[in-house]
N, C-alpha and C positions, 0 to 999 in steps of 0.2 A: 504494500500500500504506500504510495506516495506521503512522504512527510508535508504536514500544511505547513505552510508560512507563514512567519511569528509578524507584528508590526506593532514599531516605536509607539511613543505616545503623541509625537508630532501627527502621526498619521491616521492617529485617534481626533484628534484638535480638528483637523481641516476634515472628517467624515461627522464633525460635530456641525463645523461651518457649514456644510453642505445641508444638513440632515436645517438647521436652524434655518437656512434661505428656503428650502423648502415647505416648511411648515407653517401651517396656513393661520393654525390656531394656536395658545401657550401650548404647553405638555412640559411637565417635568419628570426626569429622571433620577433615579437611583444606581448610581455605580458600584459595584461589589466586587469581587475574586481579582483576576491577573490582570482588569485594566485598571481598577483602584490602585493597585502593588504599583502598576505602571509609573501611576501619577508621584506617586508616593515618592519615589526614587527606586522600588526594591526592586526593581524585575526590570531589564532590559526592553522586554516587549510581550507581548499577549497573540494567542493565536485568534482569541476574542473577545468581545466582554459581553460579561452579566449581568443586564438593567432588568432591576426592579420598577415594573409599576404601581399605581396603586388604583386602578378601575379597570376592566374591560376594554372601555370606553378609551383610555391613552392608549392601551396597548395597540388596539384596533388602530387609533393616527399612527403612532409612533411604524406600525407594518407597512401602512398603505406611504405614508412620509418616503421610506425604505424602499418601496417596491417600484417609487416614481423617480427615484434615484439610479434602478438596475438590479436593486438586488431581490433574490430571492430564496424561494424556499430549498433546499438541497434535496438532492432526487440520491444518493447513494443509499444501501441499507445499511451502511455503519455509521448514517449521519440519523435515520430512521429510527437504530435501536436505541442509540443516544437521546434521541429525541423523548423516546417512549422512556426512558428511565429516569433522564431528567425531569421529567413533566411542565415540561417548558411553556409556555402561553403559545410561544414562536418559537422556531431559530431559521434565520434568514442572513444571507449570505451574498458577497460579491466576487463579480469577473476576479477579482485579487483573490478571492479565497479568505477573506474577513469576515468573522462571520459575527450575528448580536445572536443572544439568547437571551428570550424574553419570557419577565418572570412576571402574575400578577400577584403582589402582595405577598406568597407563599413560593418560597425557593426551594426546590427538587423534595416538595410536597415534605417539607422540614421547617424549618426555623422559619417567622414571618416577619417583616418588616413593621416593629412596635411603633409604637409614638415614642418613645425612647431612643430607639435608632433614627426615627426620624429626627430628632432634636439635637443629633449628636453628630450626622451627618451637614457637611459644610461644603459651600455651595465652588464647583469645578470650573464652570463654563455657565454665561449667562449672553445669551444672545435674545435678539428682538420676540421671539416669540420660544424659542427652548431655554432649559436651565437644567442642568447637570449637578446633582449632587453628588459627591463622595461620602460613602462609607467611612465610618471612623473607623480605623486598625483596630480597634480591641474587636469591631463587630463584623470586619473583614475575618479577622481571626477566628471569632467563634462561628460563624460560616463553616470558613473550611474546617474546625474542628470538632463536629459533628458528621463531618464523612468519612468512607472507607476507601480515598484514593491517597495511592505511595505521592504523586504530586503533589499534594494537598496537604502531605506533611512536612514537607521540605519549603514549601509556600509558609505552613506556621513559623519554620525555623526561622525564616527573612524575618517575618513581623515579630518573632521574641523579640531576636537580636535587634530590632530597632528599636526597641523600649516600648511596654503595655505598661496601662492601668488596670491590674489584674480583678483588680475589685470591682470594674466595671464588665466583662468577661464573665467571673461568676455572679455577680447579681441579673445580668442579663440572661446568661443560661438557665438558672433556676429561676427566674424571670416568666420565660419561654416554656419550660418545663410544666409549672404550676396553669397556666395557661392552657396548654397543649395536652396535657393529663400523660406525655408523652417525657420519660425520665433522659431528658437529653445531657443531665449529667454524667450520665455513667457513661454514655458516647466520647465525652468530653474528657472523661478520666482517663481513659483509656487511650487513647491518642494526645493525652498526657504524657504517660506513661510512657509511651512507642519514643516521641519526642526525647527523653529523657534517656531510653535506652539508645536510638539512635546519635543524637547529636548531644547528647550533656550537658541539656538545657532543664534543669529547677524551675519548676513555679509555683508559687507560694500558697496556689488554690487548691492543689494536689487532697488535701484532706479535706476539706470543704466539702468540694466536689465528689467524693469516696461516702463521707456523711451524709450526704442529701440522698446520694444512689442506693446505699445500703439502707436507709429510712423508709423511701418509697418502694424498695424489693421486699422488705418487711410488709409494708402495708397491702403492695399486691397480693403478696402469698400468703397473709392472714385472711382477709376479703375473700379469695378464690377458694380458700379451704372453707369459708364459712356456707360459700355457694355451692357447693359441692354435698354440703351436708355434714360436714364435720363439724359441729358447733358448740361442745366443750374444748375446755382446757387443756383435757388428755389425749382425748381421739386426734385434734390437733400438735400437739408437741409431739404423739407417737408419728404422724405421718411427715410431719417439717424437721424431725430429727434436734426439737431446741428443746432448753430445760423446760417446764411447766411454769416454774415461776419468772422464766423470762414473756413464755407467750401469755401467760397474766398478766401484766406489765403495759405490754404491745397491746394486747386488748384492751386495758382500760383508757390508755391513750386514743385509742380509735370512737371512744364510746363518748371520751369527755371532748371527742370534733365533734362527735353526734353524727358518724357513720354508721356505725353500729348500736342495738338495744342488747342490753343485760335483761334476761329473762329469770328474775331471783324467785318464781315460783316452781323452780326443780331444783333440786337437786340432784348434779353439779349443776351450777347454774348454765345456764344456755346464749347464745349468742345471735342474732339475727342482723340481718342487711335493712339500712333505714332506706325503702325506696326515695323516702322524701325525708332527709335529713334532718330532726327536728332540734327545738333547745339543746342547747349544754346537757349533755346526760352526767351523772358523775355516779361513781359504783358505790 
């Protein structure tokens, strides 16, 4: 397979210019992955970039803007399956082999663009009717560190070594996390981890991040065993393999979120899923 061609971020600027004389109406974008790194200084050049929007409605300009430009949609099946796993709104492409991948709001059906990212990102390129936002590094980074690509973690190593605010990184993760009902920490720890093992890079969230994931694995595996039918203390700790007076513990914290009712008219007492979460319970 032919290797694609990388391009500067001059070459980003003037298909900005182009994209801005073209456009009829505002549209603002969100810059993320190798063309943010670009701007940044980290990365020599990108084979493409990753705009976030945030309606339909831009995405649909932002294509048709592109399409009246030359570019279009790629016809290969390895640009196809890519397409299919990314879960891209778009990806669309020129005679150069440049290509945009267009996100609305949710990026490869994972992390979404907050208000908090929004507020954190700072404005790239403002022409008469486009405006380009960049990603802040700490949210370029937790991006790529919620994926499973070797790329992607050599991409984090740039953005350590340029200095993070790590505490923006995991507020934002658990952030996402709690949000998403999806434990994007433990993704994060792990390709922590990998970082750590590969280049001998320390980051300070390492436990944090390890706490939140072992919390919420708790809670799933209490929750799942209670739907399952196991809803004492013992049938539980027998089948999760933990002491009794831990999964006691774990339970009574579930009950005083008011996920779960304590049923104190048996004995052992019993445990149930609150479809509709009520008051504070407390045991």
């Amino acid at each position: 397979m032919t290797k694609r061609p990388s391009f500067d971020k001059n070459y980003l600027k003037k298909e900005f210019d182009k994209l801005n004389a073209q456009t009829k109406q505002p549209l603002t974008l969100f810059l993320i992955g190798g063309g943010a790194m670009a701007f940044y200084g980290l990365k020599a050049a990108t084979k493409d970039i990753d705009i976030i929007l945030t309606t339909k409605d831009d995405s649909n300009k932002l294509k048709s803007a592109l399409e009246a430009l030359g570019y279009q949609e790629p016809n290969s099946i390895h640009i196809t399956r890519a397409y299919s796993k990314m879960q891209t709104s778009a990806m669309i492409e020129n005679q150069d082999g440049f290509r945009w991948d267009l996100f609305i709001t949710k990026v490869c059906n994972a992390l979404t663009l907050s208000a908090t990212m929004k507020q954190r990102a700072t404005p790239l390129y403002k022409g008469d009717q486009l405006t380009v936002l960049i990603a802040s590094k700490e949210d370029v980074f937790l991006f790529k560190g919620i994926t499973e690509r070797e790329a992607d973690l050599d991409d984090m190593r740039m953005l350590a070594e340029s200095g993070l605010k790590w505490d923006i990184v995991n507020q934002e993760c658990q952030s996402q996390s709690t949000t998403s009902g999806v434990s994007w920490e433990a993704a994060l720890y792990q390709n922590l981890l990998d970082l750590k093992t590969k280049y001998s890079i320390e980051s300070p969230i390492e436990k944090a991040l390890r706490n939140a994931a072992e919390r919420k694995l708790i809670k799933t595996t209490l929750l799942r065993e209670i739907e399952k039918g196991n809803n004492t203390v013992k049938t539980i700790a027998q089948t999760i393999n933990e002491p009794p007076l831990f999964v006691r513990a774990e339970l009574k914290k579930l009950a005083n979120k008011g996920l779960i009712t304590i049923d104190k008219t048996h004995k052992p007492h019993k445990f149930y899923i609150n479809k509709n979460p009520p008051q504070r319970i407390s045991e």
